[in-house]
C-alpha positions in Angstrom: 34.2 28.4 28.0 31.8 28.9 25.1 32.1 25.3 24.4 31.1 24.0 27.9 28.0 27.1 28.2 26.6 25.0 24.7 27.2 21.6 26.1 25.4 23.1 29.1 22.3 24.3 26.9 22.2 21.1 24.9 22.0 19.1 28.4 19.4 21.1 29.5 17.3 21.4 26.1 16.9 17.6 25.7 15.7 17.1 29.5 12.9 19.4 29.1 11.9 17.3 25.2 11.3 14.3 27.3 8.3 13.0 28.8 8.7 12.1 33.0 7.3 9.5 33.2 5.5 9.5 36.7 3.6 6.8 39.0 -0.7 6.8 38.0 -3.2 5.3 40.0 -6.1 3.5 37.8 -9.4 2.8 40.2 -12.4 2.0 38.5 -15.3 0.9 40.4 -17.1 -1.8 38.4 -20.7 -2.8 38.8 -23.6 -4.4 37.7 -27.2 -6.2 39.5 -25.9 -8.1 42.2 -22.0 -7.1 41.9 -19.9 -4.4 42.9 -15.9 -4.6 42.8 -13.3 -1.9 42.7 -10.0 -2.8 40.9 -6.8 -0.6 40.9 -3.5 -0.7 38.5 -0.3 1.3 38.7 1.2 2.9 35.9 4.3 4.3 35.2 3.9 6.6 32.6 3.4 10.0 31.0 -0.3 11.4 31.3 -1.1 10.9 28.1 -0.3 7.0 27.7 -1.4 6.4 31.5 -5.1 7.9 30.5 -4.8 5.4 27.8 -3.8 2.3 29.5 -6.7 3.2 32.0 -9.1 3.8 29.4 -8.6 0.1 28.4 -8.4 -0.9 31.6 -11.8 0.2 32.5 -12.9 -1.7 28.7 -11.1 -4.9 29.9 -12.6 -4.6 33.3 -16.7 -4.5 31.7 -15.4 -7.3 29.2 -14.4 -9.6 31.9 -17.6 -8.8 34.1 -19.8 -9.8 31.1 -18.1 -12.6 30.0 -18.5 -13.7 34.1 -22.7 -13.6 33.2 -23.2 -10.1 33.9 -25.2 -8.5 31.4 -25.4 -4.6 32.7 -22.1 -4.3 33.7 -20.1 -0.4 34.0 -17.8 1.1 35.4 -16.4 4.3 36.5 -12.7 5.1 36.4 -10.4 7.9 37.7 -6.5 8.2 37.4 -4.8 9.6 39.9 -1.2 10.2 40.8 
């Protein structure tokens, strides 16, 4: 009995160690004079790494407008499950 109430604790002390890694919306809303596009990407990931991948997704997103010809480019991002 003792043996299967440790195995039990064990079990249930490792699932609550790991991350869940859930579903995370990425939507920036990019813009510059004379353009205006709003991309979207779907993570699955903890928090932390999704508000990283979206973080560089928003930097990738200004790069590509500039390197389009776009010289005032931003962009506004929000993650979202």
């Amino acid at each position: 009995m003792n043996k299967i109430i440790s195995i039990s604790i064990a079990v249930l002390a490792l699932f609550s160690l790991s991350s869940c890694k859930k579903d995370y919306i990425c939507a920036c809303n990019i813009t510059a004079t004379g353009y205006s596009e709003t991309l979207t990407y779907t993570y699955k990931e903890t928090p932390k790494k999704a508000k990283e991948f979206c973080d560089d997704y928003k930097a990738g997103a200004i790069s590509s407008v500039v390197n389009s010809g776009f010289t005032d480019a931003s962009a506004a991002c929000t993650l979202s499950k």
